[in-house]
N, C-alpha and C positions, 0 to 999 in steps of 0.2 A: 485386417481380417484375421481372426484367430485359423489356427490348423494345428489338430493335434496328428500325428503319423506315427501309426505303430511296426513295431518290426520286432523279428526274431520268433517267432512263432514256426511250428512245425510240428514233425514227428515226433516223436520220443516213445521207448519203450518204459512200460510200468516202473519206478524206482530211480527214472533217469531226472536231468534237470533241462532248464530250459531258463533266457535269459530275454525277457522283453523289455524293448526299449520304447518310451513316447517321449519323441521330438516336437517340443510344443515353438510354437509361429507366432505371433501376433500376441502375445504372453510373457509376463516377467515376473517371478518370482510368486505364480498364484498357486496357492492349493491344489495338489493335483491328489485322481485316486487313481486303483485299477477294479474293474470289474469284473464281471464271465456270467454269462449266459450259457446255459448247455441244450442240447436239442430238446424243445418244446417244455422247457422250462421258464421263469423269471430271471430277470438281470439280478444278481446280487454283487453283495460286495465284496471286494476280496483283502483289499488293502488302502492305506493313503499316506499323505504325507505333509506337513505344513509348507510354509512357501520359505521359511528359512531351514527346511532339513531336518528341525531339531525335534520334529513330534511325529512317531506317525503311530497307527490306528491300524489293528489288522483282526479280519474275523476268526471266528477259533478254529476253523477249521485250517487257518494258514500260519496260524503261528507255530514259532518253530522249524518250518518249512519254506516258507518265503520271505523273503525279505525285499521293501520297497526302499528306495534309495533316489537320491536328487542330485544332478551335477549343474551347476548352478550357471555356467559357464557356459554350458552346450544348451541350456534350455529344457533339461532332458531328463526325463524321470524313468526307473528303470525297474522290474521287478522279476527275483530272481526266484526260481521256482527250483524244488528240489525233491525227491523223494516223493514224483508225481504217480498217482493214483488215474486208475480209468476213467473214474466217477469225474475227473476231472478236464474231460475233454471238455472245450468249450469253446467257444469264441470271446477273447477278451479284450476288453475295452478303456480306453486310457480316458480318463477325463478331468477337468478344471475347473474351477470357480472361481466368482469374482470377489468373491467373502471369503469369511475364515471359515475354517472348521476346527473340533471339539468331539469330546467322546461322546455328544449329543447328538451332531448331525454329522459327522465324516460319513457314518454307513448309511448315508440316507440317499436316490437318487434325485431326488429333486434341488438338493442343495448344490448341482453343479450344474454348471450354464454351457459347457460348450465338451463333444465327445468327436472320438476319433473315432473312424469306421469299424474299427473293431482286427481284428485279426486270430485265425485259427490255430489253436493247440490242441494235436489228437494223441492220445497216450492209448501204446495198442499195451494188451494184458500179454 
């Protein structure tokens, strides 16, 4: 049974970082991303990463600023956020596939099969 389980999520004021971790279960070495949904918006994308570490994929509004990373060992992909903006409250979402992904589908949400409940990051101004 796959479980993704996200953690590190919280407050942070405007400019601060923050360092999410998802701990994947039932998975080994699959393509994982991260997401964020913000109140009464769509899920988009925010970042990913291949399943050997060596490629990852990030939207423009995170690059520069975040960085997604893999420990290959712990099962565990991580995404560190820096230089966080309000606009960027959200609840974000770790997720995996059973395929590869590519600059074609990584920011896509249908290309992953299995998502973690999500977890809250609120940045006050």
């Amino acid at each position: 049974q796959v479980q993704l389980v996200e953690t590190g999520g919280g407050l942070v004021q405007a400019g601060g970082s923050l360092k999410l971790s998802c701990s994947a279960s039932g998975l080994t070495s699959n393509p994982m991303g991260w997401f964020r949904q913000a109140p009464g918006k769509k899920r988009v994308f925010v970042a990913a990463i291949t399943g050997t570490g060596t490629i990852t994929f990030y939207a423009d509004s995170a690059k520069g600023r975040f960085t997604i990373s893999r420990d290959m060992f712990k099962n565990t992909i991580y995404l560190q956020l820096n230089s966080l903006k309000p606009e960027e409250t959200a609840i974000y979402y770790c997720a995996a596939t059973s395929g590869n992904i590519n600059s074609l589908n990584a920011r896509e949400m249908d290309e992953y099969d299995f998502w973690g409940q999500g977890i809250q990051v609120t940045v006050s101004s």
